[in-house]
N, C-alpha and C positions, 0 to 999 in steps of 0.2 A: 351294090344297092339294088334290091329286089323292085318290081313293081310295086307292091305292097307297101315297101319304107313310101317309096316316092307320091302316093296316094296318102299315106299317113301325116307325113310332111304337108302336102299340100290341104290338108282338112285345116294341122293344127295352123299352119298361118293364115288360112282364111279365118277362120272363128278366132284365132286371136288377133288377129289383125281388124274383127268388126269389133271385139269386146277392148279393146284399146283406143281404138278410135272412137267410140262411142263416150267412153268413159273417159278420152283425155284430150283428145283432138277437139271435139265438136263446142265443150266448152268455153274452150281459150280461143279459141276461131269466129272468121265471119261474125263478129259485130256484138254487143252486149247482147249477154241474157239476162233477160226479163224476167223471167219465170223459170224455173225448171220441178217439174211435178213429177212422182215416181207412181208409175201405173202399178198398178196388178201384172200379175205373171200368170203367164195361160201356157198349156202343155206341160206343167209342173210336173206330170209324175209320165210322162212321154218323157221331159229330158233325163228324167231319175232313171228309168229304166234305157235307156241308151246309154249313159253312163254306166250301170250295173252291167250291162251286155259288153262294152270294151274292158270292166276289171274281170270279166268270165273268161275271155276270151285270153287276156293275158295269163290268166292262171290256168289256162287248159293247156296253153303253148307250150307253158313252163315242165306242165307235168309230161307233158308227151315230148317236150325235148325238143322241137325241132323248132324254139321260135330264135333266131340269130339275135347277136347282143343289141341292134340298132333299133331292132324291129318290137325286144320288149321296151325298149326305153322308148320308142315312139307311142307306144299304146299308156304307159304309164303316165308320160308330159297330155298324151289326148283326154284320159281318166278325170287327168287335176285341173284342165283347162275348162275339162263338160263340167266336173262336182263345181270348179267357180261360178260357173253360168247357171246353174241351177239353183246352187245355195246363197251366193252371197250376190250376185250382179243382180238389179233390178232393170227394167229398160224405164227411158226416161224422155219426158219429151220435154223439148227445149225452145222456149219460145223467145225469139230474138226479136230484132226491132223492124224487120220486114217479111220475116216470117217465122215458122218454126220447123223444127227437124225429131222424127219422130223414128227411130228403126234407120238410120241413116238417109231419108228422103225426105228432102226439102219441099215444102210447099210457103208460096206466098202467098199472104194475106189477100193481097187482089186475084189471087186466082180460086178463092174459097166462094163456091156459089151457093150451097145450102147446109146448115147446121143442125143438127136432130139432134133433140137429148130425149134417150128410148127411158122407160122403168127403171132398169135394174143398171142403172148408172154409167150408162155407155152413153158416150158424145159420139157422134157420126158425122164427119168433117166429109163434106163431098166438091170435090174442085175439079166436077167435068169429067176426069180421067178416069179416075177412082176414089172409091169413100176408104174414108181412113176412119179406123176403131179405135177411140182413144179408151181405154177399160180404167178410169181411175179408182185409188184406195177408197179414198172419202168425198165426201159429195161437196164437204169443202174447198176439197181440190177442184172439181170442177165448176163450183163457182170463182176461185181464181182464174181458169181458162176463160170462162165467159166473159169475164170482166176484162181480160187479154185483149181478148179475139174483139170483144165491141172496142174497144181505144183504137184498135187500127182496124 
């Protein structure tokens, strides 16, 4: 096993180990959800074309011969794992019953010190540390946030 597999390996279990956890862990976990609203997707055609640049790469391997059998099947599993997260995973934010979890970080309710909703449909959750950008679909989704966020 090349450097290369072992870096390869190590990307696909990070990324599918967030987009697993995201999508199966987070809901069944830590406490009822309340709410669960699917944002908008930002960097759309950044993750299309990183995707496009690991099917390039395998097909150049292939022509030139020298990519080993582990090392196309890692780039192939990395290919199907990026087009998942692109095309069909949305991220989502999960509003439990003492806080919610947005991109896998938890913030609670009592730690929310100022709320901004900008124009073009961006909530701006700020809790001291860092502001969190919640980019939702419809604006009736983030009237269910607000109605959230004021009950607790």
């Amino acid at each position: 096993m090349h450097i290369t597999d072992i870096i390869l390996l190590l990307i696909i279990i990070a990324y599918g180990g967030y987009l697993l956890t995201d999508g199966l862990i987070l809901p069944l976990f830590w406490g009822k959800t309340l709410l669960a609203v699917r944002m908008r997707k930002r960097n759309y055609v950044d993750q299309l074309i990183l995707a496009g640049l690991v099917v390039i790469i395998y097909i150049a391997s292939k022509v030139r011969g020298d990519s080993g059998g582990l090392t196309g099947l890692l780039l192939i599993c990395l290919a199907l794992i990026l087009l998942y997260g692109v095309l069909i995973y949305a991220p989502k934010a999960r509003f439990k019953e003492n806080g919610f979890y947005y991109g896998l970080s938890y913030t609670a309710y009592d730690q929310i010190k100022n709320i901004k909703l900008s124009e073009d449909g961006v909530l701006v959750i700020d809790n001291g540390h860092r502001r969190i950008l919640l980019y939702a679909r419809k604006m009736e989704d983030l009237e269910k946030i607000l109605h959230v966020l004021q009950e607790h």
